[in-house]
C-alpha positions as a printed Julia matrix, in Angstrom:
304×3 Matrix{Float64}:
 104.78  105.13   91.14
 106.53  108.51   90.77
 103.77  110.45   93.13
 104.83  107.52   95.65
 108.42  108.39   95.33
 107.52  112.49   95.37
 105.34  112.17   98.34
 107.69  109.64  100.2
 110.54  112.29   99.54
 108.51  115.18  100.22
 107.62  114.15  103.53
 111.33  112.84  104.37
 112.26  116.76  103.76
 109.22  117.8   106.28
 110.62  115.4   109.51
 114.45  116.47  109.2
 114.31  118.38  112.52
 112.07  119.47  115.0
 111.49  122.83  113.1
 110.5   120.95  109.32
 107.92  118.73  111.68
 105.85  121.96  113.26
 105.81  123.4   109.47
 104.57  120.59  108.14
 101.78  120.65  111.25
 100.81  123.99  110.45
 100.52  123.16  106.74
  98.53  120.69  107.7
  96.35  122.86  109.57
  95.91  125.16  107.04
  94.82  122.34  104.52
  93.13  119.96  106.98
  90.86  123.17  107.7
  89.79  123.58  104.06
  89.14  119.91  103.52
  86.8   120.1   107.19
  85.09  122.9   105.82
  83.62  120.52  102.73
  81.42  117.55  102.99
  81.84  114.82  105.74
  82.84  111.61  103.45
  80.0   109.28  103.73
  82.9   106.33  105.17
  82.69  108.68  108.63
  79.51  107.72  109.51
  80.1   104.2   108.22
  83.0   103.51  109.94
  81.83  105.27  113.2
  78.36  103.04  113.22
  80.63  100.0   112.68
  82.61  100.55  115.61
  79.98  101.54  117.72
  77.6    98.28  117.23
  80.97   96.05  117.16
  81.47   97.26  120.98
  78.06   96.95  121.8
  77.37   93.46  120.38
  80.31   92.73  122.99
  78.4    94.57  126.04
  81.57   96.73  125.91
  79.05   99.8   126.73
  76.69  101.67  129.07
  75.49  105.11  129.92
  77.53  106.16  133.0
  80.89  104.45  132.22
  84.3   106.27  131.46
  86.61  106.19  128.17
  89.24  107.59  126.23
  89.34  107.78  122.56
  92.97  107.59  121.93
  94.06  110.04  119.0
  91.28  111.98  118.99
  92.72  114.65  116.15
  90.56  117.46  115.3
  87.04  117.4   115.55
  86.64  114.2   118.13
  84.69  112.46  115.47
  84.2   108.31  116.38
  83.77  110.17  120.7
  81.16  112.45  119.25
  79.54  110.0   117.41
  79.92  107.63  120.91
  78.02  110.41  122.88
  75.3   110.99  121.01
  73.81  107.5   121.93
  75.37  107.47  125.21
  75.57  109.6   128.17
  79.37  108.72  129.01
  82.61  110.53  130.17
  85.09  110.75  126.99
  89.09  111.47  128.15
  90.03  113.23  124.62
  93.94  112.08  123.92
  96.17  113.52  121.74
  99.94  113.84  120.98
  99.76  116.63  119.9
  97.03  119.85  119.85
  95.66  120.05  115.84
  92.31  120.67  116.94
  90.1   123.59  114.83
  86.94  124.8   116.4
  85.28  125.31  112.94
  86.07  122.26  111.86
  84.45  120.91  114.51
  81.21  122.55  113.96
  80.76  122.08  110.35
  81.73  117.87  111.52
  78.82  118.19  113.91
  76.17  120.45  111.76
  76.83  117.75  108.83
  75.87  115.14  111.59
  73.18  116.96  112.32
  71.96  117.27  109.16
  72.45  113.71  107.64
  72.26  111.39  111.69
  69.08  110.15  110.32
  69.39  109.48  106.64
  73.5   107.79  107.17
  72.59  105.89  110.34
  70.0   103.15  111.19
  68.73  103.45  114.92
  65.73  103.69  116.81
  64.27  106.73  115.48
  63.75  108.01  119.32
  67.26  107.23  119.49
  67.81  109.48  116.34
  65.56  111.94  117.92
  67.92  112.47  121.14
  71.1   112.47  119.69
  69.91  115.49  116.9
  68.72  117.52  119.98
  71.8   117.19  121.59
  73.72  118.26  118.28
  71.83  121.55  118.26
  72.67  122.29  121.61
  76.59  121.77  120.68
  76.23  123.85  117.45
  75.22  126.83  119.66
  78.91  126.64  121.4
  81.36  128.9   121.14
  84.27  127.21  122.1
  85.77  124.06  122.73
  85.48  124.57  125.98
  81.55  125.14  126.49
  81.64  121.94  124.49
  82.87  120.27  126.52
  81.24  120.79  129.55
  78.01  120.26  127.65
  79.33  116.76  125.88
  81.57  115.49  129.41
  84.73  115.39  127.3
  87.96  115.92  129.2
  91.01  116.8   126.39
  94.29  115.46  127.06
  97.91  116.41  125.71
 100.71  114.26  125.88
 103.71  114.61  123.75
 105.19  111.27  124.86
 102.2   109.43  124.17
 101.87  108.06  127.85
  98.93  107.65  129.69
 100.36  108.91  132.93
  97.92  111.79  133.29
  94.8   108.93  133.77
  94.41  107.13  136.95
  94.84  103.34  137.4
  91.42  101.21  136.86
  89.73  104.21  135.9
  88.26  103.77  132.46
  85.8   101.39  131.46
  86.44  101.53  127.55
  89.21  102.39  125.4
  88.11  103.61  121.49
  90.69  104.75  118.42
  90.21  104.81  114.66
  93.33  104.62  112.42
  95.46  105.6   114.7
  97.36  102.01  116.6
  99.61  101.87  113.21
 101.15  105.17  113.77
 102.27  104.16  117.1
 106.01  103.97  116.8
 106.69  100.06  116.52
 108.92   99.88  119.79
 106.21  101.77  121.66
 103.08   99.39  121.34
 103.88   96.9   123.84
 104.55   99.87  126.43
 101.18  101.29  125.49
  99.03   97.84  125.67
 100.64   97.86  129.22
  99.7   101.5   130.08
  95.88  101.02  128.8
  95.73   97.43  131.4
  96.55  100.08  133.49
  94.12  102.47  133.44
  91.34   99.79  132.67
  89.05   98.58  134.99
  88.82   94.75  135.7
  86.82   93.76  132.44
  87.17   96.53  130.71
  87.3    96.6   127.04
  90.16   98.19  124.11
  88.2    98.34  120.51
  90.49   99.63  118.08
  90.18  100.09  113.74
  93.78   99.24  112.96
  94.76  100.39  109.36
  97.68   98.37  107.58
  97.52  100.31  104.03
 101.09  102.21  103.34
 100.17  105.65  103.52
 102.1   106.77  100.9
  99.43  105.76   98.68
  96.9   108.36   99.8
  98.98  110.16   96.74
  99.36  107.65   94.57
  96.04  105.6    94.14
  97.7   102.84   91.1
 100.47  101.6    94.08
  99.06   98.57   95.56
  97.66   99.28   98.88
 100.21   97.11  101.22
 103.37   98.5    98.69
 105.66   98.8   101.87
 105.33   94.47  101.76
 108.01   95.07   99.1
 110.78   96.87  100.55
 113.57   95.45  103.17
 113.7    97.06  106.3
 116.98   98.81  105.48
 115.17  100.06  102.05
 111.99  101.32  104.14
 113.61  102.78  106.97
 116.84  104.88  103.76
 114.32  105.99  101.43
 110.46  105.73  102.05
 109.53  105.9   106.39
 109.28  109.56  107.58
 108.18  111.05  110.89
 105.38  113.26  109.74
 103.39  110.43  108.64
 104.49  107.18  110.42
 103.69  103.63  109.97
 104.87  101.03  112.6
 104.25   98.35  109.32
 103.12   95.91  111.87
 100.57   93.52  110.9
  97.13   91.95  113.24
  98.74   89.06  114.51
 102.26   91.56  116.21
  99.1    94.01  117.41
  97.08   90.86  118.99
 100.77   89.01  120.65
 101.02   92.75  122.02
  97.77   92.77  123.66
  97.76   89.12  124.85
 101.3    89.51  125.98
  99.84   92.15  128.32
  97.17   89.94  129.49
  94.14   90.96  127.75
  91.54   88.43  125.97
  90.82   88.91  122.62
  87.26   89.32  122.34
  86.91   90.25  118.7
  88.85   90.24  115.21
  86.92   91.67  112.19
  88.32   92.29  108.73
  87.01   95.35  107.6
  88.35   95.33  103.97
  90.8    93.51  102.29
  93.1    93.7    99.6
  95.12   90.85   97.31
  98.78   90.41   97.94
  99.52   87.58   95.72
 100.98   89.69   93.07
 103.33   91.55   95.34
 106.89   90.23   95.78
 106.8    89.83   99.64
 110.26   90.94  101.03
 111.52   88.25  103.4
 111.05   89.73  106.52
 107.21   89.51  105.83
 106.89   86.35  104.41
 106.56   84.51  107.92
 103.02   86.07  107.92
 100.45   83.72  106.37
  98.63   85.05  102.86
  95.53   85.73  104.7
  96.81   87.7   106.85
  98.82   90.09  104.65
  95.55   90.65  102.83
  94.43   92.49  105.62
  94.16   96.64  104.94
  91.31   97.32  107.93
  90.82   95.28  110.83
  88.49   96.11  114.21
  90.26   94.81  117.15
  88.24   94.37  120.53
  90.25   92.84  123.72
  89.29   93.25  127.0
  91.06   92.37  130.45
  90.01   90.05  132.42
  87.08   90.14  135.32
């Protein structure tokens, strides 16, 4: 428990002011770029191939349509991974601008190199998308990427989605990144992506509900945070470098439905056992089941 407490109070000290925040960015940088300049962790490809066939067993997809993959951090992993089996438009949205040009080649020469033996496809299929990874590995930029791939890139400190059109996008796609949006903010941002969906169009999101602050301390249970009070949480363990909203599936589906979407699909991606935890009263209106949940893929879609 003492590398949760270090970490927790480590990162407290990084989101003191505005300053602390873009050191702890550029030290993440700096790391992030040595840890994209190793091997691609086999759960990439996994988790990207999940995704993918969850929206298309829900005909969320077809060459020709627009999306956004919100969060899209620094090599545009689960949009690359969309493109290479689809010739689609990808909005690119970020908070902030982390990206590393580098990083993003040695992503997309290790998905070059190991498309055929990590993924399970119509080896024509297979074919296609490696010849359209060598053509990206000969860019030089991010730029001439993009115009080869069709990805637009989109800053937006606020996180709003003012900068896309109404009814514009056909499909919305994130990984891991709904439970950093802060808690107050989700039912504003549900609204904003009705907005800028077309009638029908589809949100499929992998929500993560593991505290974070065991990334560096693997013998803490993986939902620890079900422990703590709010006032406890918000004193001595939440920071603003690495923000959770703690919100669990059922807050993140009211959110959507509230905003009129249908809920299409719910998938537990991995689980974890709570019963052993003592469950702080403010969680313990949540049924067992569902505070077992550390992955879910969420699919809504608004209506026709």
């Amino acid at each position: 428990m003492y590398k949760y407490r270090l970490a927790a109070t480590a990162l407290k000290v990084f989101s003191v002011n505005e300053l602390t925040r873009k050191t702890y960015r550029a030290l993440g940088n700096v790391l992030g770029g040595k840890q994209r300049g190793s091997s691609v962790q086999s759960h990439y490809f996994s988790r990207a191939e999940g995704n993918l066939r969850a929206i298309e067993e829900c005909g969320a997809i077809a060459d020709g349509m627009q999306l956004v993959e919100l969060g899209t951090g620094w090599v545009h992993w689960e949009a690359m991974f969309t493109r290479l089996f689809y010739d689609v438009k990808i909005k690119l949205f970020d908070v902030w601008d982390n990206r590393q040009f580098q990083g993003f080649l040695h992503y997309v020469g290790e998905l070059r190199h190991r498309l055929a033996s990590e993924i399970k496809r119509d080896p024509e299929a297979i074919k296609k998308a490696e010849a359209l990874l060598d053509r990206v590995l000969e860019t030089k930029s991010f730029e001439e990427a993009y115009a080869l791939l069709g990805f637009e890139y989109i800053i937006e400190p606020t996180g709003s989605l003012r900068a896309i059109e109404d009814g514009s996008v056909d499909l919305v796609i994130s990984s891991d990144v709904m439970e950093h949006v802060p808690r107050d903010a989700v039912p504003a941002l549900c609204a904003d992506l009705k907005r800028i969906l077309r009638p029908g169009g589809h949100v499929s999101q992998q929500i993560v509900y593991v505290d974070h602050l065991t990334i560096y301390d693997r013998a803490v249970h993986p939902k620890n945070y079900l422990r703590y009070s709010d006032r406890q949480w918000r004193w001595w363990l939440q920071n603003d470098v690495q923000y959770i909203n703690l919100l669990q599936p059922s807050d993140f589906q009211k959110a959507f439905t509230s905003n009129g979407f249908e809920i299409v699909n719910v998938e537990n991606v991995q689980l974890c056992d709570s019963s052993k935890l003592k469950i702080d009263e403010r969680f313990r209106h949540y049924p067992r089941e569902e505070l077992d949940v550390a992955v879910d893929r969420l699919i809504v879609k608004t209506p026709s």
